[in-house]
N, C-alpha and C positions, 0 to 999 in steps of 0.2 A: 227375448223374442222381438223382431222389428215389426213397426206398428205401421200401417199403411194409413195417412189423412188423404183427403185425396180433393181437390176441388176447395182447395184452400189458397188465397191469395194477398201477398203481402207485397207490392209492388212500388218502387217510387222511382219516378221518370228522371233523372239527373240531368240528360240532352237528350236532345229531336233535331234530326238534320232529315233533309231533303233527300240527300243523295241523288243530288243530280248535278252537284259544281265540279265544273272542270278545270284544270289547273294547268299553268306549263302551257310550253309550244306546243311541246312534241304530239300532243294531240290531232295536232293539224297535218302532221307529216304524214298521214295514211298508214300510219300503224295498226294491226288489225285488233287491238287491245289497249288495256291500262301499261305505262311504262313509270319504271325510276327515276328518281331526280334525284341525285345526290346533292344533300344539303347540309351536311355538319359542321361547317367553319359559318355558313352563311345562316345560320339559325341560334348559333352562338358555343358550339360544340369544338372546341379546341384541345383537344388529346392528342398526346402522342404517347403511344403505349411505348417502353422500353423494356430491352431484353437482359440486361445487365450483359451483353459479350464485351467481350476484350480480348477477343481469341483465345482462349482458355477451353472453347469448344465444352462448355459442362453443361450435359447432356438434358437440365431444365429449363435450359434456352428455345427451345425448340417448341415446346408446348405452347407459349402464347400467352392468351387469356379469354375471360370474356364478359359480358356485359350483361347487365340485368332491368328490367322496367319495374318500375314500382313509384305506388301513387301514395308514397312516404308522406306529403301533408294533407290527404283526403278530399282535397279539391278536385277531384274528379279528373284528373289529366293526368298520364303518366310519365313519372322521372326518371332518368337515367342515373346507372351506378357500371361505373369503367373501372376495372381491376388493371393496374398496373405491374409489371416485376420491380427489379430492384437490384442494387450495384451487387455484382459479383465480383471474388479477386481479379483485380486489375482493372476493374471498372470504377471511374470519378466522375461526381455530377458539381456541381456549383450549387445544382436549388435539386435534392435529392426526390426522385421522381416518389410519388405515394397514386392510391386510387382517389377518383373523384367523383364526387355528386352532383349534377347538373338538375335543378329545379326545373323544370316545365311550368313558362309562365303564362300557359294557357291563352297564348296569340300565338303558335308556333316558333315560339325564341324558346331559350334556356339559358339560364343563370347559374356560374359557377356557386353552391354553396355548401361546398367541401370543408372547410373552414368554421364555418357558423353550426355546421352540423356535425363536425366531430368525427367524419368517417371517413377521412382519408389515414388510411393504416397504411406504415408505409413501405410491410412485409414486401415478401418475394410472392405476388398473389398468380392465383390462377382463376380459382371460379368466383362465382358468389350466387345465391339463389335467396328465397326470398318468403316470410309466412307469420302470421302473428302467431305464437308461440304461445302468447299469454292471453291468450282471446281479452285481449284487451279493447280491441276495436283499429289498433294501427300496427300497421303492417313491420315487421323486426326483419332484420338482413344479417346474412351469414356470409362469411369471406374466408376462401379456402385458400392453403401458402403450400410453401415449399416450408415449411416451418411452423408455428403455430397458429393455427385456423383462430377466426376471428368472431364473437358473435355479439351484434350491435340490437340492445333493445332502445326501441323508439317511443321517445317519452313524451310524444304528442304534444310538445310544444316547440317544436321545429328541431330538433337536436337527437342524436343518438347515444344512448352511456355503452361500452366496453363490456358485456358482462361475462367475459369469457371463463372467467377465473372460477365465477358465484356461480356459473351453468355448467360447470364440468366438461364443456363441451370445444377445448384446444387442443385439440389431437394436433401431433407436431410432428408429423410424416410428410410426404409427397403426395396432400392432397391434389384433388382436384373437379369434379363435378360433386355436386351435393343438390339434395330435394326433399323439401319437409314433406310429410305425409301422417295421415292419420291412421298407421299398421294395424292398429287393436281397435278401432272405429269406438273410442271412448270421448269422444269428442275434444283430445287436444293434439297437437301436432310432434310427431316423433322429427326425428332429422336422421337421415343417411349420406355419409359422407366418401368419396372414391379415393380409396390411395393407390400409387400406382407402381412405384416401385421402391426398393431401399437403394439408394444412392449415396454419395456424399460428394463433395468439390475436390476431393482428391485423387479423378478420376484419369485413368491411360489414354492415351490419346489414341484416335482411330484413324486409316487412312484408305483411301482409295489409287491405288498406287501411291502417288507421293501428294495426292490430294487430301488436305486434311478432312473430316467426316464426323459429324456426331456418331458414338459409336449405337450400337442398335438397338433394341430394348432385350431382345435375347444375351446382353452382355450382362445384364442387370435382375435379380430375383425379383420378381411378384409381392406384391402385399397386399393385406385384407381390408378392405372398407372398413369403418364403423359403424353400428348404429346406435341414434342416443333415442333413448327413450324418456319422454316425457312424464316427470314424475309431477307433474304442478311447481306451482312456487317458483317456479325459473331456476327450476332445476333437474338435470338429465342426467341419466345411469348408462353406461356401455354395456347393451343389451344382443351384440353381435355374435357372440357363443349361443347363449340360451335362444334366439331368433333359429337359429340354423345358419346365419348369413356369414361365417369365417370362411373365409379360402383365398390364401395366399399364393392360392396357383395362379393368379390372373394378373393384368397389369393392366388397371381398372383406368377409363378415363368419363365416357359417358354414362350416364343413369337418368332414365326414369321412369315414373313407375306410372302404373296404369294398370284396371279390373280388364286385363285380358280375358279372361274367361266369363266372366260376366256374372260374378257369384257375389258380390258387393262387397270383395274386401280389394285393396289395392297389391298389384304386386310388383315386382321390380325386374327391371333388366340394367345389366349393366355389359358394357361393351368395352372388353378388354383388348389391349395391343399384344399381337400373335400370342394371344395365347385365346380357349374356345372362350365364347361369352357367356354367360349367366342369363339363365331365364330364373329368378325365385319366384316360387308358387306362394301366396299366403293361405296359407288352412282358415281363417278365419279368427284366428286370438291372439296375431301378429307371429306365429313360429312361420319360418320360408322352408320349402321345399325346392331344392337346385332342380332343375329338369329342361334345361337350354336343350341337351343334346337329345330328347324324347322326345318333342316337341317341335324340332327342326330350325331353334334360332341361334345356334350357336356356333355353327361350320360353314364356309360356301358350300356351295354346291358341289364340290368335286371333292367332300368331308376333310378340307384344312381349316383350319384357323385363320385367322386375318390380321389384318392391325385396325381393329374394330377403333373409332372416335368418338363422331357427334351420331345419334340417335333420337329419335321419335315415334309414339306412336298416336295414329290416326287412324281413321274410317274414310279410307281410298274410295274403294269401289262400293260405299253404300249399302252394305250388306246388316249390317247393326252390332259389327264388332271391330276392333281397333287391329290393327293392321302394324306392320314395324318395318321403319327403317332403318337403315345402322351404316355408317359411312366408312370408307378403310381408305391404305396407301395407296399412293400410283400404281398401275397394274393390278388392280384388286376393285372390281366396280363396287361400286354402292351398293347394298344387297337390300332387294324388297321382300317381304315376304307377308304372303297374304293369311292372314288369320281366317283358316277352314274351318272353325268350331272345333269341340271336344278336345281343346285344349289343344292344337296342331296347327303349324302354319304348314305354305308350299313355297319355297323360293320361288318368285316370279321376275327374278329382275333383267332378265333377259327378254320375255315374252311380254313385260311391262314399255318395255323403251329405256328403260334403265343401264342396262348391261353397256355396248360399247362406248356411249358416252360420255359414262361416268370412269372407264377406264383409264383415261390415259391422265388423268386430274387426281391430287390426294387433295381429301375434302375432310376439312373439321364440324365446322357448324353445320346443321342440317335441320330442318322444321316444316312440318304438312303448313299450307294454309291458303284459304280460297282469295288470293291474290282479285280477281275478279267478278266477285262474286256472285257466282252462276251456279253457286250450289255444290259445287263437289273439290275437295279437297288436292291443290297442287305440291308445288316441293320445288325449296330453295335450298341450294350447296355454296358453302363457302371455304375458297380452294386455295391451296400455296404449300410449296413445299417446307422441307424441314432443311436442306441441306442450301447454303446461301454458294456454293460453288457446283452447285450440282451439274449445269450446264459442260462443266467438262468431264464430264464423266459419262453422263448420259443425255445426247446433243436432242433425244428427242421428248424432253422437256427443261421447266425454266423455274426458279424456285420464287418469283412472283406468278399466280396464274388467274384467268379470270372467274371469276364465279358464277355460277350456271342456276338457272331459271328451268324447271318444267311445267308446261300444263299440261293439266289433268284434263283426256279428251271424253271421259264420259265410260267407255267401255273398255278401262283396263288398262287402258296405252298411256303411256307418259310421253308428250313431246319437248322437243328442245328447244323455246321459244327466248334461248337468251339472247341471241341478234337481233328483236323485234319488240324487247321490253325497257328500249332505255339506255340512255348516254351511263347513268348510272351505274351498268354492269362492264361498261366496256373496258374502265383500265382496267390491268393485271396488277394485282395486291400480292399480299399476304395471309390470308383469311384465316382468320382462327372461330373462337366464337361469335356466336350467332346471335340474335332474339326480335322478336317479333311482336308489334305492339302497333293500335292504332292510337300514333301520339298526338294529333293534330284532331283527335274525334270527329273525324270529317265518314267515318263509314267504311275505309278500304285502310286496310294492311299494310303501315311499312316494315323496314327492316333496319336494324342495325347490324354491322360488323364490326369486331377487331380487328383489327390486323396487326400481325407480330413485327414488331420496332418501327411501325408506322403511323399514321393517323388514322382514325375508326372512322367509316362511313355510314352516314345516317340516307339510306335510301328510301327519299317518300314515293307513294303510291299516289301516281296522278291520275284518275279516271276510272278506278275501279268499283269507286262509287255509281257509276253509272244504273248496276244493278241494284236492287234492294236488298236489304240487308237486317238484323237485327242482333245487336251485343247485350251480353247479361252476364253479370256483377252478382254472385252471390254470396251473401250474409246469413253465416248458420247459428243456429240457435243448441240445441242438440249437438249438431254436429260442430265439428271447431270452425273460430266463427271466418275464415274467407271460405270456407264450405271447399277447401280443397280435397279431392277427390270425389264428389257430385260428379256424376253423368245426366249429361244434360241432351233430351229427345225434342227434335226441332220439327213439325211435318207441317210440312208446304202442298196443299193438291196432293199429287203419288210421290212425292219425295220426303222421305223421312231420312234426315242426319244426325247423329251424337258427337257430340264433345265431350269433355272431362276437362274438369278444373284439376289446376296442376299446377306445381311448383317446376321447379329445374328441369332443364330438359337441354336436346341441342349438345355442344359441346363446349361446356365450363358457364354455363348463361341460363337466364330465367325472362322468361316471355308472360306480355300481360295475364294477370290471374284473370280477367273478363274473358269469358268465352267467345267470341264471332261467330256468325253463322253469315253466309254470303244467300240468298233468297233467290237469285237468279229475277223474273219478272213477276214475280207472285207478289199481290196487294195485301196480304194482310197471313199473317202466320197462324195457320186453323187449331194447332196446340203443338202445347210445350210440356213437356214433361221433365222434372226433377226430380233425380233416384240422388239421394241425401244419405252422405255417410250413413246418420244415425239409422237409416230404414224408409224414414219420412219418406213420403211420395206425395211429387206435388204435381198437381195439372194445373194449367192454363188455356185458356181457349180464346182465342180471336185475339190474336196479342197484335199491335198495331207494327208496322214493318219500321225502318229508316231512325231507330232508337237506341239510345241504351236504357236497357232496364237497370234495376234491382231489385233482387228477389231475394226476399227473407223467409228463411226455414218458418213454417208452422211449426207453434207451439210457444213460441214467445209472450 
């Protein structure tokens, strides 16, 4: 039976900004918002993701990677972790590309310490996400392959050990997004893992006329996620039959999961390529109930399939329930769908702003977040095709493209503010994954991306600080302890918005476990409310704005 405490408070301040520094030119150039500044070579961020091609066209090329934030030595600032691929036949390197760790040295630099910390694996990776496992107090990383998934616990003396072998948990499929979560809310963290297809490197080649072609995922059978289940000790069981969560109809890339329904256990979505997507329901004692297709998230609108990627969900229009995104190919817009209660969305992405200009762009990463924060949740896409000759085949698009920016105007409509936010958006990449973090604790939201066989782009947020704002870091007690999955109640005057803590999300990437809340002009935050895996309900009242908290579960 969950126990409600209520008006209980465990708080400790870590940073207090102003939020009111402004940064960069571009401020001055009459832009009517916050814009991007691309800054990842000049902060100390030196990536180049590789694809392992060699013309061999093998069909794992194409997927990318993505990137994770995580505050791995608990200094309060968040590091980055870049997933790399890996030589494929006919592929030579000199210095064999691996994934890399970048320390956040809490002056806006970063420090390569890949090396010192053991977690450059130098698999064929795609995702990685991010959760302490062992409620230990420091945050452990998971890294998904083309071959055996990888799982690093952090030994809280600057270094990560291997422990994939002693955790049961190296599925050696075609992973690719993964999200820890607490399914049975016993207070330790399960992991679900996306596989997306059975393949192997000794694949037929594909052609568009006599243009060579990745060939398409419909060439290739579907395969089933995993789920592990935390049995303590640092040790997991494949809990994916007895869950309800098997099905190999799908060809899994995005997940994550989120109390869509608002019954206080977590559930999952995962977003398959052309084949329908997965909504699981959890009952409550972690078994899932499939129900995409009842529930209206798992077809476009004219009931096909898609080639579903990067995914999110948020609280758009402020209603008090999370809301889903879910990104697909070229000719297939972005599909929004607004969470109507009793367990039922409405496609909206047409009547949102959504629909045509998300059509002519294939978009991997994707993630809500109040860019300026005024209070209401927008949406960032990160776009590039799959096909590196595509241009002659099809002259009306280009298989670098640029990444697209909407804000959220308040009443439903998504506008397209990517010409008005920044030098930062204007080249044309390769975008794969996505995530989102304020790494500079200055108050406003940047972004990083991947981009597939290029350098990752670190886009900071210059002047979104302008509004107020307040972040919160929770530590559970009961619950496991980054208190992932907590839904977290913010009310400003007549605005009341929710978040949820969360692992994985996006496409192949994990975004700060700290919550944001963007204030708009309000001085001081009238209460906060925390719905706690375990039950715990916590209030806060008169919480000071332009902060980051931490909030520790009552009962400690």
């Amino acid at each position: 039976m969950r126990i409600a405490l209520v008006i209980w408070l465990s708080l400790w301040v870590i940073a207090t900004h102003t939020g009111c520094q402004e940064k960069g030119d571009d401020l001055g150039s009459g832009r009517r918002g916050p814009v991007f500044v691309e800054v990842a070579k000049h902060v100390g961020i030196d990536f180049q993701h590789v694809t392992g091609a060699s013309g061999g066209y093998h069909y794992v090329e194409t997927y990318g990677s993505g990137a994770a934030f995580l505050d791995y030595d608990g200094d309060g600032f968040q590091d980055l972790y870049l997933v790399n691929g890996a030589p494929l036949p006919g592929y030579s390197s000199a210095t064999p590309p691996t994934n890399m760790l970048y320390r956040n040295n809490g002056n806006s630099t970063f420090g390569d310490v890949t090396h010192m910390t053991g977690t450059g694996d130098p698999g064929y990776g795609l995702g990685s996400c991010v959760g302490d496992y062992d409620n230990d107090g420091k945050v452990d990383l998971y890294v998904t392959n083309f071959g055996s998934n990888v799982l690093y616990h952090n030994d809280g003396a600057g270094a990560f050990e291997d422990v994939t072998r002693r955790s049961g948990t190296g599925d050696s499929r075609m992973s690719t997004s993964a999200a820890f979560a607490d399914v049975d809310n016993d207070g330790e963290l399960d992991l679900y893992a996306a596989n997306n297809a059975r393949i192997s490197l000794q694949e037929e080649r594909c052609y568009r006329g006599e243009i060579p072609v990745y060939c398409a995922p419909t060439q290739y059978d579907g395969d089933s996620g995993i789920l592990y289940m935390n049995e303590g000790d640092g040790v997991f069981a494949d809990a994916t039959r007895s869950a309800g969560l098997y099905r190999d109809s799908g060809r899994q890339l995005g997940v994550v999961f989120s109390d869509y329904d608002g019954d206080g256990d977590t559930d999952l979505y995962v977003a398959n390529d052309m084949t329908a997507n997965f909504l699981f329901r959890n009952d409550g004692t972690g078994h899932f109930e499939e129900v995409g297709l009842i529930s209206g998230v798992a077809l476009s609108d004219n009931a096909r399939p898609e080639a579903g990627m990067g995914t999110d969900f948020g609280d758009f229009d402020l209603d008090g329930d999370t809301d889903l995104v879910v990104c697909n190919f070229q000719w297939e817009s972005c599909r929004l769908y607004r969470n109507d209660g009793n367990s039922q969305f409405a496609d909206v992405t047409f009547p949102s702003g959504l629909g045509e200009p998300t059509l002519r762009t294939l978009t991997f990463g994707t993630g809500f977040l109040d860019y300026d924060n005024d209070a209401d949740l927008d949406l960032f896409l990160a776009n590039g095709h799959v096909h590196p000759l595509v241009q002659e085949f099809d002259g009306a698009t280009t298989y670098a493209q640029r990444d697209q920016f909407f804000q959220n105007s308040g009443d439903g409509v998504f506008v397209d503010v990517t010409d008005e936010v920044g030098a930062g958006l204007e080249p044309a990449k390769v975008g794969r994954g996505s995530a989102i973090a304020d790494y500079d604790n200055d108050g406003d939201l940047d972004i990083f991306v991947s981009n597939s066989g290029q350098r990752g782009s670190l886009l900071r947020n210059d002047g979104g600080n302008r509004n107020h704002w307040l972040s919160i870091r929770t530590v559970g007690g009961a619950s496991n302890r980054d208190g992932i999955g907590a839904r977290i109640k913010v009310v400003t005057g007549g605005v009341t918005q929710i978040r949820e803590v969360r692992s994985g999300s996006s496409y192949l990437s994990q975004s700060d476990l700290r919550v944001h809340f963007g204030l708009g002009s309000a001085q001081i935050a009238d209460r906060v409310e925390i719905h706690w895996p375990s039950g715990i309900e916590q209030i806060l009242r008169q919480v000071a704005v332009d902060q980051i908290l931490v909030a520790t579960e009552p009962g400690q």
